[in-house]
FIDOFI-564733 format. One record per residue (C-alpha): residue number from 1; residue in three letters; x, y, z. Coordinates in nm, 3 decimals, padded with zeros to 5 digits. Each point is the difference from the previous one (the first is absolute). Layout:
     n   res        xx        yy        zz
   NUM   ALA         X         Y         Z
...
***
This chain:
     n   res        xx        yy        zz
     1   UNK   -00.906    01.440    00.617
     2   UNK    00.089   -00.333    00.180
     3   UNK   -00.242   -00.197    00.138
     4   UNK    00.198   -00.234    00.219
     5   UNK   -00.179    00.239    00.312
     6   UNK   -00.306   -00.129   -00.061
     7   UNK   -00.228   -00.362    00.078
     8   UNK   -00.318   -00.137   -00.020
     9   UNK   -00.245    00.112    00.273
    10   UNK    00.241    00.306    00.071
    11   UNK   -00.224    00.277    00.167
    12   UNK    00.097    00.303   -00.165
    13   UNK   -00.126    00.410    00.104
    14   UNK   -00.031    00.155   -00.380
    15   UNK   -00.103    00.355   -00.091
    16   UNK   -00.190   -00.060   -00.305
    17   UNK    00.155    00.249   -00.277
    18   UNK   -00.203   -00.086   -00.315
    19   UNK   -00.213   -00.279   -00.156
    20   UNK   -00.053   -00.282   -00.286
    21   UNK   -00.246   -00.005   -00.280
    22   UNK   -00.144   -00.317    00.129
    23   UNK   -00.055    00.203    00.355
    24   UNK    00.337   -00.107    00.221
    25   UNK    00.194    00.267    00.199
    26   UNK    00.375    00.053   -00.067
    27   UNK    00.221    00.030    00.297
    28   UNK    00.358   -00.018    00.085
    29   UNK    00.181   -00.130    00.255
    30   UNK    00.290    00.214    00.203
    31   UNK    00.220   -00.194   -00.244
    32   UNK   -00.129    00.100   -00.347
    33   UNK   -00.195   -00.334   -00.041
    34   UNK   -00.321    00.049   -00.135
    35   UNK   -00.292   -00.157    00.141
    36   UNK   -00.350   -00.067   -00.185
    37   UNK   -00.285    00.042    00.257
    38   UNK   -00.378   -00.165   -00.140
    39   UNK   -00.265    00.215    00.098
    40   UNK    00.213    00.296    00.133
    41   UNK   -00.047    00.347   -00.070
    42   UNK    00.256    00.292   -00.106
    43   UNK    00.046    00.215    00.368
    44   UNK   -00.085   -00.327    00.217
    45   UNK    00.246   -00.122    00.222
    46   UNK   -00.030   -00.342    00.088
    47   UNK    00.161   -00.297    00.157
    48   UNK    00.004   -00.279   -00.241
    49   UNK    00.073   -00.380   -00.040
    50   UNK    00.221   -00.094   -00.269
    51   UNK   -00.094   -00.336   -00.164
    52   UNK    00.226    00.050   -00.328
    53   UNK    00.336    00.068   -00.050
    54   UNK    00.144    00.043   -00.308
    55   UNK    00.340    00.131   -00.138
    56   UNK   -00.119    00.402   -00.054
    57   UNK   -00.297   -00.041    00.193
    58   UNK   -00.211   -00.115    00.280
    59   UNK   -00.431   -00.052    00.022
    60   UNK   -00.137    00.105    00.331
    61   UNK   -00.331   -00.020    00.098
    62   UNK   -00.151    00.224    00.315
    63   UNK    00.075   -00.110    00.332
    64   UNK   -00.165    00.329    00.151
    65   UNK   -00.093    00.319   -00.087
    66   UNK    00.214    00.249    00.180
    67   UNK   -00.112    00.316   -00.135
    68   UNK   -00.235    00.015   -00.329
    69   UNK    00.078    00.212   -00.253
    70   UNK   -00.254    00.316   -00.042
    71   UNK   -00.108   -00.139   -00.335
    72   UNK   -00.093   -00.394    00.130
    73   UNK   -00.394   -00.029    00.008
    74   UNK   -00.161   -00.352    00.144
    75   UNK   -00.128   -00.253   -00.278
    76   UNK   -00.363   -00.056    00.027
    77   UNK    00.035   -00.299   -00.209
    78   UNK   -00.043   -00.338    00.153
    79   UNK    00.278   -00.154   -00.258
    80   UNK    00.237    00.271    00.068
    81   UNK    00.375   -00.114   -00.008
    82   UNK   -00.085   -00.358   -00.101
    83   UNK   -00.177    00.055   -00.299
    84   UNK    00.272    00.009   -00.329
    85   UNK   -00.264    00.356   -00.143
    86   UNK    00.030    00.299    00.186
    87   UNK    00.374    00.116    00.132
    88   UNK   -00.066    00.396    00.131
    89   UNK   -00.314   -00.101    00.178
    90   UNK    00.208    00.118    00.313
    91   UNK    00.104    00.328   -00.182
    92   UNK   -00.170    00.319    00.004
    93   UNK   -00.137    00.066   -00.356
    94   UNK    00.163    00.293   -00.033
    95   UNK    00.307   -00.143    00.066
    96   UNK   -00.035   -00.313   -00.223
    97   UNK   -00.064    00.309   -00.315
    98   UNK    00.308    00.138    00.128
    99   UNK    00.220   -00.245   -00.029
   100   UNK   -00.126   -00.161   -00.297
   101   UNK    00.035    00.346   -00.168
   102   UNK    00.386   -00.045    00.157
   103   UNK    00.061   -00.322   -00.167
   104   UNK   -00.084    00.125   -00.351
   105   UNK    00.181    00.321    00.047
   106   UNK    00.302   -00.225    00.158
   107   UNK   -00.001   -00.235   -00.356
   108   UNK    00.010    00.277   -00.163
   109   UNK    00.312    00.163    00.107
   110   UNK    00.164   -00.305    00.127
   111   UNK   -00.085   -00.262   -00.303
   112   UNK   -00.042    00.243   -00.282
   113   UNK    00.210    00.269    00.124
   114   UNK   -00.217    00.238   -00.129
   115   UNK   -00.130    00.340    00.065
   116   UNK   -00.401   -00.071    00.043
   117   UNK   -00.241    00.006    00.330
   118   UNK   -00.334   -00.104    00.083
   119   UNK   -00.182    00.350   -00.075
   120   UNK   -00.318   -00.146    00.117
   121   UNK   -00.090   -00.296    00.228
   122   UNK   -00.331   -00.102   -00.043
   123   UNK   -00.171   -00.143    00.306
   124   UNK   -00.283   -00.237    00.021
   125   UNK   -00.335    00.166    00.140
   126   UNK   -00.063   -00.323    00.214
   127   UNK    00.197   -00.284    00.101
   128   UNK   -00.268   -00.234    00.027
   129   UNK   -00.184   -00.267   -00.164
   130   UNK    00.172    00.194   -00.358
   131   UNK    00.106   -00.374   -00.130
   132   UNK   -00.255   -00.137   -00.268
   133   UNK    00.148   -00.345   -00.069
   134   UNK    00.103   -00.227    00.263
   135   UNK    00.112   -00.354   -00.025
   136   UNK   -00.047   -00.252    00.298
   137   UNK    00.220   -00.335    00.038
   138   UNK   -00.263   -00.293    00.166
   139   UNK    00.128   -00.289    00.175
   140   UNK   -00.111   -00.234    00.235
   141   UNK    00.030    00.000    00.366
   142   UNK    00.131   -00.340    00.217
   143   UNK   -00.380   -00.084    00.043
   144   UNK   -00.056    00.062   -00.374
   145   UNK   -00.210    00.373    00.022
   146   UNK    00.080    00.254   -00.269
   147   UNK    00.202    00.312    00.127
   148   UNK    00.071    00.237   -00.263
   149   UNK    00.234    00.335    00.078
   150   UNK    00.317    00.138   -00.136
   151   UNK    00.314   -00.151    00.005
   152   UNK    00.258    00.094    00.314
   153   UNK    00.296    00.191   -00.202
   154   UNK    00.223   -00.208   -00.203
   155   UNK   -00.199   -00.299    00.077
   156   UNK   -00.276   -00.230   -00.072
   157   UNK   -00.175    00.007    00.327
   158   UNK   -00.304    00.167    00.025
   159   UNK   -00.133    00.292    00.253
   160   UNK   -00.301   -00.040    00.043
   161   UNK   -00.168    00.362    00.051
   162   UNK   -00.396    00.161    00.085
   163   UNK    00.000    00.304   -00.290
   164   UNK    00.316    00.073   -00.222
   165   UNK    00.037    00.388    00.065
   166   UNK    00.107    00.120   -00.311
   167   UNK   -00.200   -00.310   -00.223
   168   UNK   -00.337    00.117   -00.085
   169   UNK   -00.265   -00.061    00.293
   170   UNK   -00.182   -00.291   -00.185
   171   UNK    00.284   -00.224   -00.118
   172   UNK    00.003   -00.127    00.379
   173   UNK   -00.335   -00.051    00.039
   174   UNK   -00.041   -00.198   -00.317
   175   UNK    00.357   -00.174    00.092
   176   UNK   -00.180   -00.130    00.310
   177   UNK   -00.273   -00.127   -00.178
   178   UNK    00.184   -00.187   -00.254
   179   UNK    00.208   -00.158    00.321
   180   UNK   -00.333   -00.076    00.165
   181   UNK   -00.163   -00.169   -00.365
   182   UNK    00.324   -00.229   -00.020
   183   UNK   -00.040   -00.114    00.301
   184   UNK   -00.381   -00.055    00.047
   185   UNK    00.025   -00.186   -00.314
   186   UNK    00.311   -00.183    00.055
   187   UNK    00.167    00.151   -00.345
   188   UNK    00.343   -00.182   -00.049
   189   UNK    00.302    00.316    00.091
   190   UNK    00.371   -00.008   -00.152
   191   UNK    00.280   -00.161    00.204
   192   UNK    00.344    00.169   -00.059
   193   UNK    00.173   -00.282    00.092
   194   UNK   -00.186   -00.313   -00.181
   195   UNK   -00.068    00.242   -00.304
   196   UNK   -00.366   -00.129    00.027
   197   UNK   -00.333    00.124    00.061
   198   UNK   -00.249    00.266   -00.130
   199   UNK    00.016    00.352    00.101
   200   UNK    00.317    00.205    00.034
   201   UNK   -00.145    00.356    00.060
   202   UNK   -00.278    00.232   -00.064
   203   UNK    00.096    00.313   -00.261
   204   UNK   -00.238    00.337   -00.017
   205   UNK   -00.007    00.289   -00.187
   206   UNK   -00.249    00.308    00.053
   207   UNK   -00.085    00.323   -00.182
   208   UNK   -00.060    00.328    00.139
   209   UNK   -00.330    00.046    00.177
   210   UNK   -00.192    00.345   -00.158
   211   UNK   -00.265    00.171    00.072
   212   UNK   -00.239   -00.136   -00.267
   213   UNK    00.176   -00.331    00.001
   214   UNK    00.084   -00.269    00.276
   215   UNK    00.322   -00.175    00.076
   216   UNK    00.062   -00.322   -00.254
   217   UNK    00.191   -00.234    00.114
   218   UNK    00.155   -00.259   -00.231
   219   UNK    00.080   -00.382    00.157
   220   UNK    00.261   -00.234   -00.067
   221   UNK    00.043   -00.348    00.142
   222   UNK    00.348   -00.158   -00.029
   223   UNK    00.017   -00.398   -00.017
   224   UNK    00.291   -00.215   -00.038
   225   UNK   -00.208   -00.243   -00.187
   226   UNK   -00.308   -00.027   -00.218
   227   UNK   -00.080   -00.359    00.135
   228   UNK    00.044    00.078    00.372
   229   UNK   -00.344    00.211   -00.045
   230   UNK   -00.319   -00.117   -00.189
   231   UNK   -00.116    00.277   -00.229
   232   UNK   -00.355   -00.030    00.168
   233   UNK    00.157    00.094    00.346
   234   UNK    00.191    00.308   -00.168
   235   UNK   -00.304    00.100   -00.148
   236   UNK   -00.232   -00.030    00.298
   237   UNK    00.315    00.239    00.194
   238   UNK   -00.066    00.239   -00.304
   239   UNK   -00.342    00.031    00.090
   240   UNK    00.007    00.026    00.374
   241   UNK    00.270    00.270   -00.002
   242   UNK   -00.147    00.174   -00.241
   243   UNK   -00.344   -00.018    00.250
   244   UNK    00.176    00.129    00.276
   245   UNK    00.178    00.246   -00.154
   246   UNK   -00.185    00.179   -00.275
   247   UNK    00.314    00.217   -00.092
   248   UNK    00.186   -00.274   -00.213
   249   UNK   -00.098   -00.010   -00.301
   250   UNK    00.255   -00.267   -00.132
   251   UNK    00.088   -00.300    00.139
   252   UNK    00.307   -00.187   -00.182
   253   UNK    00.211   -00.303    00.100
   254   UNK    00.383    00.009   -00.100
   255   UNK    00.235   -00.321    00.010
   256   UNK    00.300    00.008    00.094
   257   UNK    00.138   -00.354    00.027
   258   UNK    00.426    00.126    00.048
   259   UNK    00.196   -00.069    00.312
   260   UNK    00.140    00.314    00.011
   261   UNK   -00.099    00.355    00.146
   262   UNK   -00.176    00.135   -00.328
   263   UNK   -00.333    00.079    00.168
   264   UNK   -00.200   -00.038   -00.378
   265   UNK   -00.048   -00.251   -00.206
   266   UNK   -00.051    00.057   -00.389
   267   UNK   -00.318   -00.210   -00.025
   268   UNK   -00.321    00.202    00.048
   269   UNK   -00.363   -00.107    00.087
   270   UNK   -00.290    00.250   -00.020
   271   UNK   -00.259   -00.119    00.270
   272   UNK   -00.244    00.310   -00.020
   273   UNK    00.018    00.352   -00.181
   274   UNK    00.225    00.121   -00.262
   275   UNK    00.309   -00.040    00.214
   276   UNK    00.121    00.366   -00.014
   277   UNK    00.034    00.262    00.258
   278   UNK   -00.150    00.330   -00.114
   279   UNK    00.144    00.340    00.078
   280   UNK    00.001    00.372   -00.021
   281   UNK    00.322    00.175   -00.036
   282   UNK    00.057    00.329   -00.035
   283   UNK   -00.355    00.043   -00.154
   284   UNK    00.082   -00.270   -00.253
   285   UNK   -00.171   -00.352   -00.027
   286   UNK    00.253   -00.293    00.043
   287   UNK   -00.038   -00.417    00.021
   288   UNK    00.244   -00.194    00.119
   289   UNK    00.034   -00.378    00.002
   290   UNK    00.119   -00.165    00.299
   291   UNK    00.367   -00.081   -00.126
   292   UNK    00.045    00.366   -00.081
   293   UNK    00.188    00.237    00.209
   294   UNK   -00.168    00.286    00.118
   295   UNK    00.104    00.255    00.320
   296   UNK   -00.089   -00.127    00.313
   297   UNK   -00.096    00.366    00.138
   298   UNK   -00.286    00.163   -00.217
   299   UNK    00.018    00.365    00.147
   300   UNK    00.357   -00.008   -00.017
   301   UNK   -00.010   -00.125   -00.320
   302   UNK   -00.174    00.294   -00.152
   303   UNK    00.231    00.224    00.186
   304   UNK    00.329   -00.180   -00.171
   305   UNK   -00.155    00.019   -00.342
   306   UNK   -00.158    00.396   -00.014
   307   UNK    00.398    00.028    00.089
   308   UNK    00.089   -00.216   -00.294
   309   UNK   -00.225    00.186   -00.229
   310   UNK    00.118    00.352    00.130
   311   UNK    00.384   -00.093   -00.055
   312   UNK   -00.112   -00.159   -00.352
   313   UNK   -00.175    00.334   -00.110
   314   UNK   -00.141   -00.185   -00.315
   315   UNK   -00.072    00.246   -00.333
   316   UNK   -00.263   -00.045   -00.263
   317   UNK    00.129   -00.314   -00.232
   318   UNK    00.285   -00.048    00.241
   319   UNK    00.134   -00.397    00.003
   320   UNK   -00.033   -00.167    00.315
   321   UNK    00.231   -00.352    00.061
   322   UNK   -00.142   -00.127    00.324
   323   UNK    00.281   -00.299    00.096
   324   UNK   -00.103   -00.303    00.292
   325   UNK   -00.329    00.151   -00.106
   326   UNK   -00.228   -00.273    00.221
   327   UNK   -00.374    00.054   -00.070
   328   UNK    00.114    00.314   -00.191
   329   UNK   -00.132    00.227    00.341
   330   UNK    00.309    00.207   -00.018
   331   UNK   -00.025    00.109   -00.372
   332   UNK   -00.396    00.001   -00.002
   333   UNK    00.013    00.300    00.318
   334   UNK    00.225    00.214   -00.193
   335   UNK   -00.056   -00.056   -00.353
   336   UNK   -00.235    00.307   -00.143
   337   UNK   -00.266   -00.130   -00.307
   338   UNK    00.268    00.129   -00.232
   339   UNK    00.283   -00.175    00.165
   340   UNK    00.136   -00.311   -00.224
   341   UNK    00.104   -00.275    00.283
   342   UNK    00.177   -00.356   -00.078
   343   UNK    00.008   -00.159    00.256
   344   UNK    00.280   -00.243    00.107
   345   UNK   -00.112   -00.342    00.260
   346   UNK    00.122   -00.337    00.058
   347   UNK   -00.287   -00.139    00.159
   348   UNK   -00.306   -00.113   -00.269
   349   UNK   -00.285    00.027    00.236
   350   UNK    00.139    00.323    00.047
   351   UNK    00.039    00.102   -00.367
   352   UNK   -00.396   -00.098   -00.077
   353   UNK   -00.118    00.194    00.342
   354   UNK    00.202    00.313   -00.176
   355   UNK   -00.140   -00.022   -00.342
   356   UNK   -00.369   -00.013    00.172
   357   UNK    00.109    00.271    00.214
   358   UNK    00.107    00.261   -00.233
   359   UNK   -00.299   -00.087   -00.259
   360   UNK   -00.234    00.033    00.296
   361   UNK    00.173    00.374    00.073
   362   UNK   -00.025    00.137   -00.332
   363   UNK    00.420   -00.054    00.007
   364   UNK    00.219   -00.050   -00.323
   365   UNK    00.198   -00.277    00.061
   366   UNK    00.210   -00.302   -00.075
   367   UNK    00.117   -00.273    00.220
   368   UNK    00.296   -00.142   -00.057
   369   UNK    00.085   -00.372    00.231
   370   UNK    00.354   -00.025    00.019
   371   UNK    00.228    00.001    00.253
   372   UNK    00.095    00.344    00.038
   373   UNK    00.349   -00.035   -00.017
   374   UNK   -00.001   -00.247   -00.314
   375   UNK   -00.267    00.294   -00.072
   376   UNK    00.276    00.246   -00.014
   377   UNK    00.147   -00.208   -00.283
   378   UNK   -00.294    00.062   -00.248
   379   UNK    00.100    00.219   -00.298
   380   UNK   -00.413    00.106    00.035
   381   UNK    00.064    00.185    00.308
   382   UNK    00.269    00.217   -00.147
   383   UNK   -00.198    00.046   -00.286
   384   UNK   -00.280    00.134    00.199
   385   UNK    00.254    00.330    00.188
   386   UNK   -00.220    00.001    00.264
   387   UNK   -00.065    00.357    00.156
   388   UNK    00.010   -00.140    00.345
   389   UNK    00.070   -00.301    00.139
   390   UNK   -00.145   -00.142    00.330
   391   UNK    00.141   -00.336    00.193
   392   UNK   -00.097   -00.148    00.333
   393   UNK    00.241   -00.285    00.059
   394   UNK   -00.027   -00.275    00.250
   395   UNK    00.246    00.009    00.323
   396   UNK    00.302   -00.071   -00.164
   397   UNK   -00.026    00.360   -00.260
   398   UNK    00.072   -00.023   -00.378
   399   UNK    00.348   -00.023    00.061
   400   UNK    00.285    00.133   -00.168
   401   UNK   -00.018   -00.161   -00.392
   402   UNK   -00.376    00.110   -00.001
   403   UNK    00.067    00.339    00.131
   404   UNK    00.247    00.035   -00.339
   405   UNK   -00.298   -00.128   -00.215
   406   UNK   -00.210    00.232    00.121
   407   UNK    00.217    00.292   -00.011
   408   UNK    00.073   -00.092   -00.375
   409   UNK   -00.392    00.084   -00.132
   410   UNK    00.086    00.340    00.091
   411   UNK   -00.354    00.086    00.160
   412   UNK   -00.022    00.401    00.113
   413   UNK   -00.087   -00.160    00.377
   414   UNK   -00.027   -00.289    00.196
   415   UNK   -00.201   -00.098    00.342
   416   UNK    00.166   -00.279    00.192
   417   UNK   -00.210   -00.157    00.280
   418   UNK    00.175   -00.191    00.234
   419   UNK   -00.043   -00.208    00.320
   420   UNK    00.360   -00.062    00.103
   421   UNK    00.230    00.377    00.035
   422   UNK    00.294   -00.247    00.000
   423   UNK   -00.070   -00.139   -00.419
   424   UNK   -00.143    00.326   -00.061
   425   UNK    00.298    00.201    00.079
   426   UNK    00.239   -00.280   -00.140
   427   UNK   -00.261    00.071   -00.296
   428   UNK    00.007    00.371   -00.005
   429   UNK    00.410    00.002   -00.014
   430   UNK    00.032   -00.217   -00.285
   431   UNK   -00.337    00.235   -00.184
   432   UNK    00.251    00.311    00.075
   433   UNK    00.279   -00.122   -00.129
   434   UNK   -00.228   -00.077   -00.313
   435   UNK   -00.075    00.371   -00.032
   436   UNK   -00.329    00.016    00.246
   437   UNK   -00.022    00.202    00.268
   438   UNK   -00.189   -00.021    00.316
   439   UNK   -00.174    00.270    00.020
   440   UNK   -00.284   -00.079    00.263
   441   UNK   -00.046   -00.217    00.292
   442   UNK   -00.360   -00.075    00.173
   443   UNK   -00.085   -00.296    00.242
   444   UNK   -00.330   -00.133    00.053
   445   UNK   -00.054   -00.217    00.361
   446   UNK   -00.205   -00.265   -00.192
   447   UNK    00.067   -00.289    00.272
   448   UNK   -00.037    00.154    00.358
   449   UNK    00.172   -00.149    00.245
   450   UNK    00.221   -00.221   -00.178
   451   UNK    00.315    00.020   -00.143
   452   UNK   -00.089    00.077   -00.345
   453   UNK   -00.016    00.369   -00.181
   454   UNK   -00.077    00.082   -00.350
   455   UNK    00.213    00.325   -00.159
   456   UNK   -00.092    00.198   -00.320
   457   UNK    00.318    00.132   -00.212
   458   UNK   -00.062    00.237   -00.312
   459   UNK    00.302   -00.048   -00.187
   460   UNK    00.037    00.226   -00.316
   461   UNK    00.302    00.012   -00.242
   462   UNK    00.303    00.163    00.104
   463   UNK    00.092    00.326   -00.162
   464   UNK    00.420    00.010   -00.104
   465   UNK    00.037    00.306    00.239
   466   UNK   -00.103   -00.222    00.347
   467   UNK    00.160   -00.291   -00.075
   468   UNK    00.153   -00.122    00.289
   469   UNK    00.147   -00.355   -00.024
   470   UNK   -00.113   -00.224    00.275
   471   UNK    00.130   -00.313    00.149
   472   UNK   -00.175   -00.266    00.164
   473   UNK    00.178   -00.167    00.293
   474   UNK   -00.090   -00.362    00.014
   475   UNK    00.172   -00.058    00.307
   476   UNK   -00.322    00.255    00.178
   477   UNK   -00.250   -00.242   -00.257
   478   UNK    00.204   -00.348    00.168
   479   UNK   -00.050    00.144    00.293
   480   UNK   -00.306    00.012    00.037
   481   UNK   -00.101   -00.273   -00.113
   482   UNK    00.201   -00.166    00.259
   483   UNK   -00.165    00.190    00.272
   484   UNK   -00.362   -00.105   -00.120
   485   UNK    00.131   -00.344    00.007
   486   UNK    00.166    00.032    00.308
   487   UNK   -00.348    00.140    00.161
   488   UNK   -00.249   -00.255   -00.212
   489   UNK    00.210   -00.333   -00.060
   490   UNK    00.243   -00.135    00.179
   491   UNK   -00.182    00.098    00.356
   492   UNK   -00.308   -00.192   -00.107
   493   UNK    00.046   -00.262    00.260
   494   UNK    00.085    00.205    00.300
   495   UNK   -00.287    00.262   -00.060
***
């Protein structure tokens, strides 16, 4: 549609028809043109300010609310809308499960072109304080006091914020008192601009509080710069934090001395403990070093991988490949004693935490660090015919050469766990037209309130009688990708 209609500053009366993944409402003008709307709601109509015009599109943002839509709820959080986190704070949950259960079914049949629906959309019990590693930018203020808070979206400004509602309850106490110890103590903090200073943000990690055992917390201090803080002063923080807050049990320091936005350094100083986070999941014993990946949502978690197991349906002396296989959580929770599992990682820190981890379980194992796809190379792994095969890729999926790898080892089943329906079903097109059919479909809300959604697809191989060739249209795939950018990147300055 043509846009020549439409300015800067235009006032515009929308009926809000559907919404983003990163929490915008879609409208469209009496013309055809659509309009992005930030924090709008699917059912509200609104009059809105346009302060981006673009050649298919236009950003709006709410001028008034004319009538809400039944499923808008008020945000209770005191960062709400300027804090880059949360995006359906202003949605109903039920609503925000709804149409993330949409989005995968939409990929599905508009990516993939393929015959498969969410058969069971997992929601999360509670929406708050679920998140049990939080990372928190510090800067300095124009009269030089630490603030410390998450960055606005697509930015490097910092909101500062009370309590994080979905960030576990303690992270923002013990955020506060790290701000307040830099200051009474006058500890140098990172300048973006000079590239120069000390500090450049507080990192935290926490296990799940039981019953017979409290909430750990493990502590990370990033510096830009060994000199710019004497090891006696990064000791004596050790100690105080570790007085205030009994819970962390490590205390670590990690340098990152890059002008860039990688938020960890690969230098690594252990100030107190033995530097791991320890966990139970899904009844099994797991440690995890802080450069690890592990999910962010611990109840959740266990939910996403008694799905994974169920789909896997492991047999005595059945061969497990577990592929991106982190800490090794994902093969550990499903693997039975008899199971064989190799285990496939990039990440070294990762590799040792899995090889203690499936020792400490009673698991038979082997860990394997590769990159998975130069992984998918090695003649070992199609020596080994796995039974089943597991992956949990990051964001951007397998993609379409791994898929072919994988489908040539010939395992009975395979368990894809995904993050992103749009790689996933790009995925599952190119796995079907390698003779694997999707036969199952569960989502799991692992990150309330935000954009993000985790699926679970059983794919076993396709019999010669149900065949049925598939196409993928990339033009659906470009598409949107070119919404997401049109909705994240290019109105980063107007938003």
């Amino acid at each position: 549609m043509n846009n020549s209609h439409l300015k800067k500053n235009d006032v515009l009366e929308l009926a809000v028809t559907g919404m983003t993944q990163n929490g915008f409402g879609v409208a469209r003008t009496d013309g055809g043109f659509t309009v992005f709307v930030k924090c709008a709601c699917a059912g509200d109509k609104v009059a809105a300010k346009v302060i981006k015009v673009a050649k298919s599109y236009a950003v709006a943002i709410i001028d008034s609310l004319i009538s809400p839509s039944p499923d808008r709820v008020g945000d209770a959080c005191s960062a709400g809308g300027k804090c880059g986190g949360c995006v359906f704070r202003h949605v109903d949950y039920s609503a925000e499960c709804r149409f993330k259960e949409k989005s995968i079914n939409d990929a599905f049949e508009r990516i993939a072109h393929l015959p498969l629906k969410v058969s069971e959309f997992h929601a999360a019990e509670s929406t708050l304080h679920y998140r049990n590693k939080a990372i928190y930018p510090i800067s300095a203020l124009k009269d030089g006091k630490a603030i410390a808070g998450f960055y606005a979206e697509m930015s490097h400004r910092i909101v500062p914020h009370d309590v994080c509602l979905i960030g576990d309850v303690i992270f923002s106490r013990i955020k506060d008192e790290v701000t307040e110890y830099i200051d009474k103590n006058r500890i140098s903090i990172y300048d973006e601009v000079t590239k120069k200073g000390g500090v450049r943000a507080v990192y935290m990690r926490s296990s799940k509080r039981t019953e017979d055992c409290g909430e750990k917390v493990v502590l990370t201090l990033i510096i830009n710069d060994e000199s710019a803080i004497s090891a006696k002063a990064l000791r004596d923080f050790a100690l105080h934090i570790t007085d205030k807050f009994p819970e962390i049990t490590s205390v670590l320091v990690n340098i990152n001395s890059n002008g860039t936005n990688a938020v960890l350094g690969k230098k690594w100083i252990n100030l107190l403990g033995d530097g791991y986070l320890h966990d139970i999941l899904c009844g099994k014993s797991f440690r995890i070093s802080p450069a690890s990946f592990y999910q962010v949502n611990h109840d959740q978690t266990e939910v996403l991988y008694g799905i994974a197991k169920r789909f896997a349906a492991l047999k005595d002396g059945e061969k497990l490949l577990d592929l991106y296989c982190g800490t090794g959580t994902v093969g550990i929770c499903i693997a039975e004693n008899s199971t064989r599992l190799i285990g496939v990682e990039i990440v070294p820190e990762a590799v040792t935490d899995a090889k203690y981890n499936a020792e400490k379980n009673g698991i038979n194992a082997e860990f394997i660090c590769l990159d998975a796809e130069k992984a998918l190379d090695d003649e070992r792994l199609y020596e080994l015919c796995p039974d089943v095969i597991t992956l949990d890729p990051p964001r951007k999926g397998c993609g379409e050469d791994a898929a072919r790898k994988i489908a040539k080892m010939g395992a009975k089943r395979i368990v894809y766990i995904s993050c992103d329906p749009a790689t996933l079903a790009r995925d599952l097109a190119e796995f079907d037209r390698c003779g694997y059919k999707a036969e199952r479909a569960e989502a799991v809300d692992m990150f309330p309130r935000t954009g993000h959604v985790e699926t679970v697809i059983l794919l076993s191989q396709r019999r010669p009688d149900d065949y049925v060739k598939v196409k993928i249209d990339l033009d659906d795939y470009e598409l949107t990708k070119s919404e997401s950018k049109a909705t994240y990147g290019e109105i980063k300055e107007y938003v």
